[in-house]
N, C-alpha and C positions, 0 to 999 in steps of 0.2 A: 504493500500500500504506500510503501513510502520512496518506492521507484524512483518517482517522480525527481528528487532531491541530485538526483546524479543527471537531470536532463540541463541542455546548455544552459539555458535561462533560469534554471536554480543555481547553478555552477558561478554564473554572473553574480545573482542574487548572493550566493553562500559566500564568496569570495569577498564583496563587498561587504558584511556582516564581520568575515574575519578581521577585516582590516578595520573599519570604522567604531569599533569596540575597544580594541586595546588605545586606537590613539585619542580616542574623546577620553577613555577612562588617566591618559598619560598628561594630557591636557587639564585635567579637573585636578588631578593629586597636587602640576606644576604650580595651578593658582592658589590651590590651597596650603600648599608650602611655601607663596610670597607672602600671604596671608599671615603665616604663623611665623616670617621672621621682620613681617611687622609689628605683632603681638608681642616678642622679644626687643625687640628695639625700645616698642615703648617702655615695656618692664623692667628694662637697665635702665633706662634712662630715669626711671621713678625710684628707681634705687638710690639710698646715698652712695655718692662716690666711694672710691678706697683712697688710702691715705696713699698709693702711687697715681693717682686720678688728681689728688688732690694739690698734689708736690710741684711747685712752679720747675716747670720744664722750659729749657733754650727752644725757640721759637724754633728753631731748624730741624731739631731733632723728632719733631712731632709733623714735620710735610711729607708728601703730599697729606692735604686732609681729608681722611677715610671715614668712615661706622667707628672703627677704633679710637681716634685722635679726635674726632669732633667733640667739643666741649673738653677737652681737657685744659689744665691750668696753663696758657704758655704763655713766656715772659723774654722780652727785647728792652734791647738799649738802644737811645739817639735821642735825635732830638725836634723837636714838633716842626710840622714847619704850616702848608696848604690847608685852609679848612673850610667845609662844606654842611650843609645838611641834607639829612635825606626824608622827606616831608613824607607827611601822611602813613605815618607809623603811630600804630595802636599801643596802649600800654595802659593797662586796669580798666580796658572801655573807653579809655581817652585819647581823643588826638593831638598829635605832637610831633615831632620829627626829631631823628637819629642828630648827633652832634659827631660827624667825624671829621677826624683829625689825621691826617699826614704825617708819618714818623720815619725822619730817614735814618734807616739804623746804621751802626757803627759798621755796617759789612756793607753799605751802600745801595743796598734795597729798600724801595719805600712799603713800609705796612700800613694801611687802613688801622685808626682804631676809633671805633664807638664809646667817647669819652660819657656817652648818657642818653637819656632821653629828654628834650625839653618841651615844655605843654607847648602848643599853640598861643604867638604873640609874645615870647619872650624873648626876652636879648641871648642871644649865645655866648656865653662866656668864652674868654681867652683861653686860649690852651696856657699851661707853663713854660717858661725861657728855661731855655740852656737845655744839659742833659737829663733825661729821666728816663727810669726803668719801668715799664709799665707791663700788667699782671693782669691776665683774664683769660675770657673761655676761648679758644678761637674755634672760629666758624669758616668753612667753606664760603666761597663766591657765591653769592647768589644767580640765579639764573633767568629769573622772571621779577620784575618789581610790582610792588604794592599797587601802582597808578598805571600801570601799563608800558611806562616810559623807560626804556633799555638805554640812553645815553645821556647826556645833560644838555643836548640840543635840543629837547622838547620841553626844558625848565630854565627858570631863571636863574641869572648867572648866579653863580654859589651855591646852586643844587644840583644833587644826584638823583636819580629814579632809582639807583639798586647800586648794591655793596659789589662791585668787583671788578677785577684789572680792566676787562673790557671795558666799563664805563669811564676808566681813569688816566687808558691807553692816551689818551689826545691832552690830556690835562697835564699828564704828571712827565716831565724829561726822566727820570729816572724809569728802572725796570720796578714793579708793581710788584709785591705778593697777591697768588692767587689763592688769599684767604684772609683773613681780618679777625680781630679783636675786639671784645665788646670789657670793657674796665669791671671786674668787679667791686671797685668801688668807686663811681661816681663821685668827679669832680663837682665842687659844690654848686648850688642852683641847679644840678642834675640830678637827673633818678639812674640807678641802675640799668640796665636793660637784660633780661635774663638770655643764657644762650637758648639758641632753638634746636631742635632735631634738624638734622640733617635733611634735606629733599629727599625724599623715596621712601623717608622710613615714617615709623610713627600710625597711628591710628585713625588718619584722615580720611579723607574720601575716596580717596585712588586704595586703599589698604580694602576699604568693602568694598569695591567695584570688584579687587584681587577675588572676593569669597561671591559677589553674586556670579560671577564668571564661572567658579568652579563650581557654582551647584546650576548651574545648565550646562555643563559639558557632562556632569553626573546625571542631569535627566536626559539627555541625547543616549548615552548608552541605556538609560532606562528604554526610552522610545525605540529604538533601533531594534532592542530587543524583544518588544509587545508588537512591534508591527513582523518581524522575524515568524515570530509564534502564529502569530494570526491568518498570515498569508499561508504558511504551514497547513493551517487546523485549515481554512478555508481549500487551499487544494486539495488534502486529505479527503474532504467530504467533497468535495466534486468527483473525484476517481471512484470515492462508494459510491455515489449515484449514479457513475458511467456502467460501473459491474453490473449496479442490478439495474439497468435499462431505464433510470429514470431520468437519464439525461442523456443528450445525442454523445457521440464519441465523436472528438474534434480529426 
């Protein structure tokens, strides 16, 4: 009765079944494992740090910035120089903008650093003269800004749209780090500004798009497999009707 199962157009049918099952099921595991090392991400990250997390580290020995090195404590020397802000940044529900500062260090690389955050309407205070060693979380380039604005050609002069060498490529003579500093302690008339996760990781919206992805490549091999079965049981009971004469023979 089940003849049928070895004629070409099952052979088509079977073959495609073989195939379209392990790679939807390969597909669904892969989201559900970006998934869960978003969930990880966030969970270190909620962690208190360790006392080597916490330990001011030479700004060089912690680049490129990875998963591993993002937020950790790194610490440079030189001296301030170019200063910007970078508007329309949130902080406890409030608007205000980044306060950074230009720091050519002693190796002749300029670094970004985020001496605070100031409300909207406030004077930005002067950086410090002369040398100083400055201590924070560093953070990756950003890659997308808050306003849309990817250079300081679509702001007014002395503003940035987003933290990073590309935006500072045209401003700055010097070679840029491609990664920046946020002060853990704020210069005065400034607030803090906490580090952030990294792009890609963390528990946002691209993190559940990873898990509704993987639960519809999990119901594809459901479906795949009910319509399998179906078309099965359906030509099964066509061949008995053909046996016993209650259907033409094609």
């Amino acid at each position: 009765m089940y003849r049928f199962l070895l004629t070409p157009r099952w052979w088509g049918i079977n073959v495609f079944v073989l195939l379209a099952v392990p790679l939807c099921a390969f597909m669904g595991t892969w989201q559900l494992g970006r998934f869960e090392d978003r969930v990880d991400t966030q969970r270190a990250a909620e962690r208190a740090p360790t006392a080597d997390e916490r330990r001011p580290t030479p700004l060089d020995e912690l680049l490129p910035v990875d998963k591993e090195t993002s937020g950790r404590t790194a610490t440079a020397t030189g001296q301030y120089s170019e200063q910007f802000l970078v508007p329309d940044r949130e902080l406890d529900g409030k608007r205000g903008s980044y306060v950074l500062t230009l720091l050519k260090t002693d190796g002749g690389r300029t670094l970004p650093v985020v001496r605070g955050w100031l409300a909207e309407g406030s004077p930005a205070p002067s950086a410090p003269a002369g040398e100083v060693t400055v201590t924070g979380a560093l953070q990756a380039s950003e890659t997308v800004s808050t306003d849309g604005v990817h250079t300081a050609g679509g702001l007014p002069s002395g503003q940035l749209g987003m933290i990073s060498a590309a935006s500072l490529v045209n401003l700055v003579p010097d070679q840029v780090y491609d990664a920046w500093v946020t002060l853990a302690d704020a210069d005065t008339g400034l607030v803090p500004v906490p580090a952030s996760l990294p792009e890609g990781t963390g528990l946002d919206l691209k993190a559940f798009q990873n898990l509704g992805y993987s639960g519809e490549w999990f119901a594809g091999v459901a479906f795949i497999l009910f319509m399998w079965f179906r078309l099965v049981r359906r030509e099964r009971e066509a061949v008995r009707d053909r046996e016993l004469g209650l259907a033409p023979t094609p």
